[in-house]
C-alpha positions as CSV (number, residue, x, y, z in Angstrom):
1,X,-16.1,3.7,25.6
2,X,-15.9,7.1,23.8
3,X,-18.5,5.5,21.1
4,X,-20.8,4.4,23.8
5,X,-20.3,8.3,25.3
6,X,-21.4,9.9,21.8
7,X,-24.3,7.8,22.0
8,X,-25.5,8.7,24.7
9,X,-25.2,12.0,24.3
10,X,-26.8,12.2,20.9
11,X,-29.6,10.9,22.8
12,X,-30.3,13.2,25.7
13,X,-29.6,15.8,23.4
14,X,-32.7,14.8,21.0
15,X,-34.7,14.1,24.4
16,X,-34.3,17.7,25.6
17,X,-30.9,17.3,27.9
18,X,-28.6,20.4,27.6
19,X,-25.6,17.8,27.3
20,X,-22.1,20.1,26.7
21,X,-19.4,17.8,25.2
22,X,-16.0,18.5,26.1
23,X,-13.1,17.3,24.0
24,X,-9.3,17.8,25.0
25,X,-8.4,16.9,20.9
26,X,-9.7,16.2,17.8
27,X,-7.4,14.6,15.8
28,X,-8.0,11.2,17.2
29,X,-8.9,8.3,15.3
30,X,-12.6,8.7,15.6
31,X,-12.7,12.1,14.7
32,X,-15.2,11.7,11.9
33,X,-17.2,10.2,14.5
34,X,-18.1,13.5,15.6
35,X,-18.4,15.9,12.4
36,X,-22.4,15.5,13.3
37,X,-22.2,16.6,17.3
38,X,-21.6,19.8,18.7
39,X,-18.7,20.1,21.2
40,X,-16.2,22.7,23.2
41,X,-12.7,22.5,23.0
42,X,-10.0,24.5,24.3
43,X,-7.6,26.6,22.1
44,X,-4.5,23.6,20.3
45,X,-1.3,23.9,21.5
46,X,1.3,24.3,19.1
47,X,2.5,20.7,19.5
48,X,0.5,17.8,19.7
49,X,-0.9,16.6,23.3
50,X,-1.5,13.1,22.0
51,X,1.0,11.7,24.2
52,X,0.2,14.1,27.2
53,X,-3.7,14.3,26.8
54,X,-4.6,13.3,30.1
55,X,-2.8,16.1,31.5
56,X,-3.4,18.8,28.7
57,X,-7.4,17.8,29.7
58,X,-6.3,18.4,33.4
59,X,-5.0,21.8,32.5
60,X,-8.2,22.8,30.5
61,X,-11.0,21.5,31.5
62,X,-11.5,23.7,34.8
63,X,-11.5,27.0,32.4
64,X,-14.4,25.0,30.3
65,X,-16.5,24.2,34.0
66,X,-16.5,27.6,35.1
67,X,-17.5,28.9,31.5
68,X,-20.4,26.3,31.2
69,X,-21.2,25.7,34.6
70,X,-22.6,22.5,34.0
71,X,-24.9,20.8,37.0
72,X,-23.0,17.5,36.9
73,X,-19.9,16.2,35.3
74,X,-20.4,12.8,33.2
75,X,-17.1,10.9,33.5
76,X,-17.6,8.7,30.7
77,X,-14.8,6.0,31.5
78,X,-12.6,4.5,34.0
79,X,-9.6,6.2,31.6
80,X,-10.9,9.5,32.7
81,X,-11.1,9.2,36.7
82,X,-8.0,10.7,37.2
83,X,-9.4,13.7,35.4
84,X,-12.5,13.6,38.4
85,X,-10.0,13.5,41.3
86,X,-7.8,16.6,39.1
87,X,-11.5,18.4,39.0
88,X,-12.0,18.1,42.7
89,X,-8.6,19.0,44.4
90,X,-8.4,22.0,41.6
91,X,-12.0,23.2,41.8
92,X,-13.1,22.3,45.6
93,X,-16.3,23.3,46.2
94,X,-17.0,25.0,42.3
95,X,-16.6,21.2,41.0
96,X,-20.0,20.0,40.3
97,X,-21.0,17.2,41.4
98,X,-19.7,13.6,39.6
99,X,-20.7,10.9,37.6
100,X,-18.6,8.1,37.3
101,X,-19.0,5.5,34.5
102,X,-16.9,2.1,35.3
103,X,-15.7,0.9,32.5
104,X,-13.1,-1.5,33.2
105,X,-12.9,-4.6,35.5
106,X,-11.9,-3.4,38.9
107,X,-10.8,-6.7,40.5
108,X,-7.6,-6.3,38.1
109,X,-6.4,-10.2,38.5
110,X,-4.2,-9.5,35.9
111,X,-1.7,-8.0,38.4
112,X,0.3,-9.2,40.7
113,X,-0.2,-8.7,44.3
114,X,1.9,-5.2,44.6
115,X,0.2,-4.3,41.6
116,X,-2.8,-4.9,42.7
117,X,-2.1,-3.5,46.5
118,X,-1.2,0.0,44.6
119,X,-4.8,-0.3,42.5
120,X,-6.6,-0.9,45.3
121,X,-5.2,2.2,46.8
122,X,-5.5,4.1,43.8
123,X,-9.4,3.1,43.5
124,X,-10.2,4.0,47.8
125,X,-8.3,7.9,46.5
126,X,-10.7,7.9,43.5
127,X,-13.7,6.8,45.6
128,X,-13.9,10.3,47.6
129,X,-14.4,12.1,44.4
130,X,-17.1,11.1,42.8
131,X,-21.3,11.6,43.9
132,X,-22.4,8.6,42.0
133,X,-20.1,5.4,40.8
134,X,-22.0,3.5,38.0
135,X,-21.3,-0.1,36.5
136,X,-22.6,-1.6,33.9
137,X,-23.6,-5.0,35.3
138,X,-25.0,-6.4,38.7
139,X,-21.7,-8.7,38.7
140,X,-19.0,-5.7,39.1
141,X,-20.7,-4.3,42.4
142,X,-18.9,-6.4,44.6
143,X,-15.8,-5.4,43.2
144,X,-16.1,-1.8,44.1
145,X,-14.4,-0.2,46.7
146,X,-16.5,0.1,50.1
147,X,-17.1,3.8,49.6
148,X,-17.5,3.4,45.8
149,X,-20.5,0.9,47.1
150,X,-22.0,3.2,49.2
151,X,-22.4,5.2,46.6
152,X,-22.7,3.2,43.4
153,X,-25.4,2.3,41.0
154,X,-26.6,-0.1,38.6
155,X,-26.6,1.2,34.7
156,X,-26.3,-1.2,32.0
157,X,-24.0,-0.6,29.1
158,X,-25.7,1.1,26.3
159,X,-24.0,-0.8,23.4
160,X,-27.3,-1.1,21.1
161,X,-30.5,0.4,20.6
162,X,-33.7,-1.7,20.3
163,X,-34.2,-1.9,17.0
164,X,-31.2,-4.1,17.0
165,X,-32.7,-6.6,18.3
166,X,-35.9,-7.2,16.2
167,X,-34.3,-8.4,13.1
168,X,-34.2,-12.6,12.6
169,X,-31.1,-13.8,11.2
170,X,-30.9,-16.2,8.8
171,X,-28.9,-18.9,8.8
172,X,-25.2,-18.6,7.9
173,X,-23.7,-19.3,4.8
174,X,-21.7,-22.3,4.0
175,X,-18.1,-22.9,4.2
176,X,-15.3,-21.8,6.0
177,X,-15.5,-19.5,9.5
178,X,-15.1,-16.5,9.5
179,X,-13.3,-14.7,12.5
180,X,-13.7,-11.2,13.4
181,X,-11.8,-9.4,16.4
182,X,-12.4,-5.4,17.5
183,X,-10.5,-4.1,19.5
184,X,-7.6,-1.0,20.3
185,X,-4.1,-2.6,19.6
186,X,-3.2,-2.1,23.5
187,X,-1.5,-4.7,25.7
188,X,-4.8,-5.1,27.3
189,X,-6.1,-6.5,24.9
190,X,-3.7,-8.9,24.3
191,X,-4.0,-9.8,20.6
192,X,-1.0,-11.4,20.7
193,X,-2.5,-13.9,22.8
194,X,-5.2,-14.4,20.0
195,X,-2.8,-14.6,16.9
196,X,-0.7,-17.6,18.8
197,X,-4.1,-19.5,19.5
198,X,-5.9,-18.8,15.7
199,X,-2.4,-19.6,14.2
200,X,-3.0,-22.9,16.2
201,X,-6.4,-23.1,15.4
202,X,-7.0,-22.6,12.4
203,X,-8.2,-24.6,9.8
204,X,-8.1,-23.9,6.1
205,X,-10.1,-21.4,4.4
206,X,-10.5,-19.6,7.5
207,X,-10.0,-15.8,8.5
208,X,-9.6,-13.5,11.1
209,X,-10.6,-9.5,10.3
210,X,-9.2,-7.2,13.3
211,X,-10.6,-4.3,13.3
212,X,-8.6,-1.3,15.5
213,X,-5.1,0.3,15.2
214,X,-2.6,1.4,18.4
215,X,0.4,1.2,19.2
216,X,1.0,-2.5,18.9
217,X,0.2,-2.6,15.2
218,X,3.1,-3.5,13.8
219,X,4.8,-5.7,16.2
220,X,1.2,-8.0,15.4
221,X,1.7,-7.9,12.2
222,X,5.3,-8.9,12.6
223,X,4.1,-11.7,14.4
224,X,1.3,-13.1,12.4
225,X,4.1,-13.2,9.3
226,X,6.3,-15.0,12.4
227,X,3.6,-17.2,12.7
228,X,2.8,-18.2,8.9
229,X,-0.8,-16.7,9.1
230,X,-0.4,-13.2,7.5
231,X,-2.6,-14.1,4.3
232,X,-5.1,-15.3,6.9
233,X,-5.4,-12.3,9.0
234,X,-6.4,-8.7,8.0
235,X,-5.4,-6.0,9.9
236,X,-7.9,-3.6,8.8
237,X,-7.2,-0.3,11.1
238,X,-9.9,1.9,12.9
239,X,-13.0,2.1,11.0
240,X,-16.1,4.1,12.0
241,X,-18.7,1.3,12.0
242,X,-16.6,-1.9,12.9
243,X,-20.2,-2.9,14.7
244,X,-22.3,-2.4,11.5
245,X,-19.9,-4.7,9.6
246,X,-20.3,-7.7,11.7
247,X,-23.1,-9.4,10.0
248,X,-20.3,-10.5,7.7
249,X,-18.6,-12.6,10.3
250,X,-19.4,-16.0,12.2
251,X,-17.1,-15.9,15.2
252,X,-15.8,-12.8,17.5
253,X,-13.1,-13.3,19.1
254,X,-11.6,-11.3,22.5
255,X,-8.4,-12.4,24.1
256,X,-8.5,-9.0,26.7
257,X,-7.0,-9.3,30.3
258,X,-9.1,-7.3,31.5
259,X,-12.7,-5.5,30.8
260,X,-15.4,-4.1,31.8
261,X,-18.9,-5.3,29.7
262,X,-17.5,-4.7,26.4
263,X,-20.2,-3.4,24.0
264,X,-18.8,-5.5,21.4
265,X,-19.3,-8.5,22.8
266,X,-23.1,-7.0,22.9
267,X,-22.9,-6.0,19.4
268,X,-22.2,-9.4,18.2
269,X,-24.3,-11.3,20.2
270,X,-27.2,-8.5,19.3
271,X,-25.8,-9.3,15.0
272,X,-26.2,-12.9,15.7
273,X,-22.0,-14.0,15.9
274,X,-20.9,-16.7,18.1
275,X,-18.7,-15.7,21.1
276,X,-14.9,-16.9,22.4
277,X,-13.5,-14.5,24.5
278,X,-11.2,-14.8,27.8
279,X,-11.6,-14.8,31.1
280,X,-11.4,-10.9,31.8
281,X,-13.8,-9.9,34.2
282,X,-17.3,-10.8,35.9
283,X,-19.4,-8.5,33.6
284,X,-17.8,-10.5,30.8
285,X,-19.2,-13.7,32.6
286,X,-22.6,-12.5,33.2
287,X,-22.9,-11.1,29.8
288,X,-22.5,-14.2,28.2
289,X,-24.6,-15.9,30.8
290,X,-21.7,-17.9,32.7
291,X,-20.9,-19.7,29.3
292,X,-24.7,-19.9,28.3
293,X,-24.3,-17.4,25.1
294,X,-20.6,-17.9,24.8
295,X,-17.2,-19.5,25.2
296,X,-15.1,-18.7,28.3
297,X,-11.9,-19.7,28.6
298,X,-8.4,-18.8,31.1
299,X,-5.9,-16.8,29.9
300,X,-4.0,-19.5,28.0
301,X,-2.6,-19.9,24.7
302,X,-3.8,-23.6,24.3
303,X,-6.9,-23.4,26.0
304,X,-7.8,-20.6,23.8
305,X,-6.8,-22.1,20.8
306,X,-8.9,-25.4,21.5
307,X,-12.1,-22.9,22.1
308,X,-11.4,-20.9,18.6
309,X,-11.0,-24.7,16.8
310,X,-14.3,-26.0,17.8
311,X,-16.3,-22.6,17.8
312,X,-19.7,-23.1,16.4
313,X,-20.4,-21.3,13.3
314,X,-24.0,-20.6,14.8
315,X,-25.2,-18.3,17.6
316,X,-27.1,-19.1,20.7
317,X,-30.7,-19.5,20.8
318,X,-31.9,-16.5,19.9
319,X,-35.2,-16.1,22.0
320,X,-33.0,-17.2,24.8
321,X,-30.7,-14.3,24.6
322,X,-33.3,-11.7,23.8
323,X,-34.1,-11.0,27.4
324,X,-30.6,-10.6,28.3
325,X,-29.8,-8.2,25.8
326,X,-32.8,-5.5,26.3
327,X,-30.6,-4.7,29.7
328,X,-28.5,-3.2,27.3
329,X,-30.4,-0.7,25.1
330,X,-29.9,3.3,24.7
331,X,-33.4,3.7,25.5
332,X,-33.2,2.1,28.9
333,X,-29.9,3.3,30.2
334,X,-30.2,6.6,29.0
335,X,-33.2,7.1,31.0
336,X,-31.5,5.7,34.1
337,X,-28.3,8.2,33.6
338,X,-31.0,10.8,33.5
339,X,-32.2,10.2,36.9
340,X,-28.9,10.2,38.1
341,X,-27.9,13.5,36.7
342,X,-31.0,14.9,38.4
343,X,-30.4,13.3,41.9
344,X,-26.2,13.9,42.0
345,X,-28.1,17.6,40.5
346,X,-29.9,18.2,43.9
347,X,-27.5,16.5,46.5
348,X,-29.6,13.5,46.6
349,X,-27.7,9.9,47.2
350,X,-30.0,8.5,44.6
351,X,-33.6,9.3,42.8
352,X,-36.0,7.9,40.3
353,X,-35.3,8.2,37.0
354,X,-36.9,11.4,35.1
355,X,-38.6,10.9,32.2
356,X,-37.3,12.7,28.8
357,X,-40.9,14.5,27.9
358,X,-41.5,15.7,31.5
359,X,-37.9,16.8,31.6
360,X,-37.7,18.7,27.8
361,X,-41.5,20.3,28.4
362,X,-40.2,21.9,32.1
């Protein structure tokens, strides 16, 4: 999410866009991520706010709105909403107008019905808040909220650019698969799941890379040693340009219980990897055309582990998938944030988009 939100601003910025960047930290794990961008943070406290961040953003962001005065505010994530309702009740009518990206599934089948009765109050409190709700796919609009859907708007993810999806690829080399997960060490997205179905699975000579650290780390590693599959599965920690390494895989792999349209799944299907990933959300099923351009499977251990052991090493058709993936470029979504910003920017429910050059020469 925060990747895909560096993107884009890297773009509008080199299109014209005055595009502020505010960080509540940078000692995260992508820090190096941004040594090239520009960005405002407040002043550090004296003890780290990595496990109060949210709130420590609450606290400082208000100070950064009234200092930049910005025309809209971009929420870049669903992580971040409760940062837009905090910007509304503590600014009023001095809070600019808001962007909301959806990130995440929002049908949240993952919990159970008092769960889910809380979420779906959670998301009609969030609703008020925002000018604009965007999601990435056609498929998650009738999951939003009544008064997100008043409201809401189409953007596709922005995972790649176009360039990425010129190159042929050549076939694969021979010999055993090669497995490659990505992916923040998180309970949703249940890589303990995946490690019980590979170690199942798997067949000899064959790999899994995972690429991501948090907080689940070790108990994963604990359990692939549990499961007699720690020589066949690297834990290789958060890397910078996980996406750029995938032409050295055949298969990605996502076991999450819930998503949103995860740009990696774009990202391998754009380098040419075969898909298995589980059920976690309608923008996952139209991304891989309802099973067209990948393997979908329910969340279950065997079911998953029968999908991973007769996983092509091969991708789809390639002129097939083309198509699908242009949705998803920088150079088109950009463009259609743009027109939001401009509409949310003069009150407007919803405008045409603006185009870069008309924008940067005015």
């Amino acid at each position: 999410m925060e990747r895909v939100a560096l993107r884009l601003v890297r773009h509008w910025r080199a299109g014209g866009m005055d595009a502020p960047l505010f960080l509540g930290r940078q000692d995260g794990a992508m820090r190096a991520e941004f040594a090239d961008i520009a960005y405002d943070m407040p002043r550090q406290p004296r003890i780290s706010q990595a496990s109060w961040e949210t709130l420590w953003m609450i606290l400082r962001l208000p100070a950064a709105i009234r200092r930049l005065r910005p025309d809209v505010l971009f929420v870049a994530g669903s992580t971040y909403t409760i940062v837009a309702v905090a910007m509304r009740v503590l600014l009023g009518r001095d809070c600019p107008p808001i962007v909301v990206k959806v990130s995440n599934d929002l049908a949240r089948r993952d919990l159970n019905p008092v769960g889910r009765f809380f979420w779906r109050t959670w998301l009609h409190i969030q609703a008020r808040c925002a000018h604009s709700w965007v999601v990435m796919d056609e498929s998650m609009m009738p999951e939003l909220a009544p008064v997100m859907a008043r409201r809401g708007h189409v953007v596709h993810d922005p995972a790649i650019s176009a360039e990425q999806l010129l190159p042929a690829h050549g076939p694969r080399p021979a010999g055993p698969r090669r497995f490659v997960a990505i992916g923040r060490l998180v309970a949703q997205k249940h890589f303990a799941l995946m490690l019980r179905a590979f170690a199942r699975a798997v067949q000899p000579g064959e790999t899994l890379t995972i690429f991501g650290d948090g907080a689940e780390r070790a108990a994963l590693e604990a359990l692939a040693a549990a499961l007699g599959i720690a020589d066949r599965v690297r834990f290789a920690g958060h890397v910078a340009d996980a996406p750029a390494r995938l032409g050295d895989y055949d298969v990605l792999l996502m076991s999450s219980r819930y998503e949103g349209v995860p740009a990696v799944v774009i990202e391998a299907l754009a380098a040419g990897l075969a898909v298995v990933s589980t059920d976690c959300g309608a923008g996952l099923r139209s991304l891989l055309g309802q099973g067209r351009f990948g393997t979908i499977v329910p969340q279950d251990e065997a079911l998953l582990a029968e999908a991973i052991r007769t996983a092509p090493a091969t991708p789809p058709d390639r002129d097939a998938l083309l198509e699908s993936l242009r949705r998803f470029t920088i150079e088109r979504s950009a463009q259609a944030y743009w027109g939001l910003f401009e509409a949310a920017a003069a009150g407007r429910a919803s405008g045409p988009p603006v185009r870069l050059e008309q924008e940067a020469s005015a």
